[in-house]
VEXVOGU-809509 format. One record per residue (C-alpha): residue in one letter; x negated, y negated, z negated. Coordinates in steps of 0.2 Angstrom, whole numbers, plus 2048, in hexadecimal, padded with zeros to 3 digits. Layout:
   resn     X     Y     Z
      a     X     Y     Z
...
END
This chain:
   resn     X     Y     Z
      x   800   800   800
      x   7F9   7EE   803
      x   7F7   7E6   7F1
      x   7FD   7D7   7F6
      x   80D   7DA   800
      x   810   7EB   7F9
      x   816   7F1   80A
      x   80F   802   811
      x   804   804   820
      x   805   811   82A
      x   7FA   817   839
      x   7F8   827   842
      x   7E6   831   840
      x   7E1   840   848
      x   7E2   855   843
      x   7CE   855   840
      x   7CF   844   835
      x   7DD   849   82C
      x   7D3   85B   827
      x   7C7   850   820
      x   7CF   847   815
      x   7D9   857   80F
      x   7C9   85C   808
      x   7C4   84B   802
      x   7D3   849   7F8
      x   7D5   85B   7F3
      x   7D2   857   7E1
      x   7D6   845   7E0
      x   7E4   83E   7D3
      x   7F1   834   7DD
      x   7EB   824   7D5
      x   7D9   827   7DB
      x   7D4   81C   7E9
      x   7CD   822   7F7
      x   7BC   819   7F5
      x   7BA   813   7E4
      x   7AD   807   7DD
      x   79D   80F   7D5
      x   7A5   804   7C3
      x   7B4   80F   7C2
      x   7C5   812   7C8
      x   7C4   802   7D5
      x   7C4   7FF   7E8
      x   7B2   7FB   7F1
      x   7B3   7EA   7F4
      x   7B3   7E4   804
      x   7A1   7E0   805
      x   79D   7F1   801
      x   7AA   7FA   80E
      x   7A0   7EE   819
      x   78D   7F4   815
      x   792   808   817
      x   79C   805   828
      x   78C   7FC   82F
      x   782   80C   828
      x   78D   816   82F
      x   78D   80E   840
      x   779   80D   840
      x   777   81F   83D
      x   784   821   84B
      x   77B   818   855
      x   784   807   856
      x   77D   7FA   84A
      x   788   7ED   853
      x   797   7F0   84A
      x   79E   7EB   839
      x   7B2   7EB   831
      x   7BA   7DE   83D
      x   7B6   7E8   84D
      x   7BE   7F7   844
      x   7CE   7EC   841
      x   7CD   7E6   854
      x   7C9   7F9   859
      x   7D8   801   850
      x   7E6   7F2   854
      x   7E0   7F4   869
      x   7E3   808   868
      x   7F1   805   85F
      x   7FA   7FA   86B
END
């Protein structure tokens, strides 16, 4: 749910993605987030979900890439 408008947001993901997150949340409480903070039971912040998709993207392969191009990227396949 977006915190600030409390409305759900829904997007489709594919079979192999979906496996993955299976196992990922397997043993996860319902009030877990999905990446939590290294100081507890709290969301990364938005700097940090920053630094590991430019890791990600430089081990990929592509260091040109950072959170905005993912929003850009998802909303133009999604249209």
């Amino acid at each position: 749910m977006d915190v600030a408008t409390t409305r759900s947001k829904w997007f489709r993901i594919n079979t192999e993605l979906q496996e993955h997150i299976e196992r990922y949340t397997a043993e996860m409480k319902l009030e877990s987030f999905l990446f939590k903070s290294r100081r507890g039971n709290q969301p990364i912040q938005r700097v940090q979900a920053y630094k590991i998709l430019k890791e990600a993207a430089k081990k990929a392969g592509n260091a040109d890439i950072g959170t905005h191009t993912h929003r850009k990227t998802f909303g133009y396949h999604f249209y």
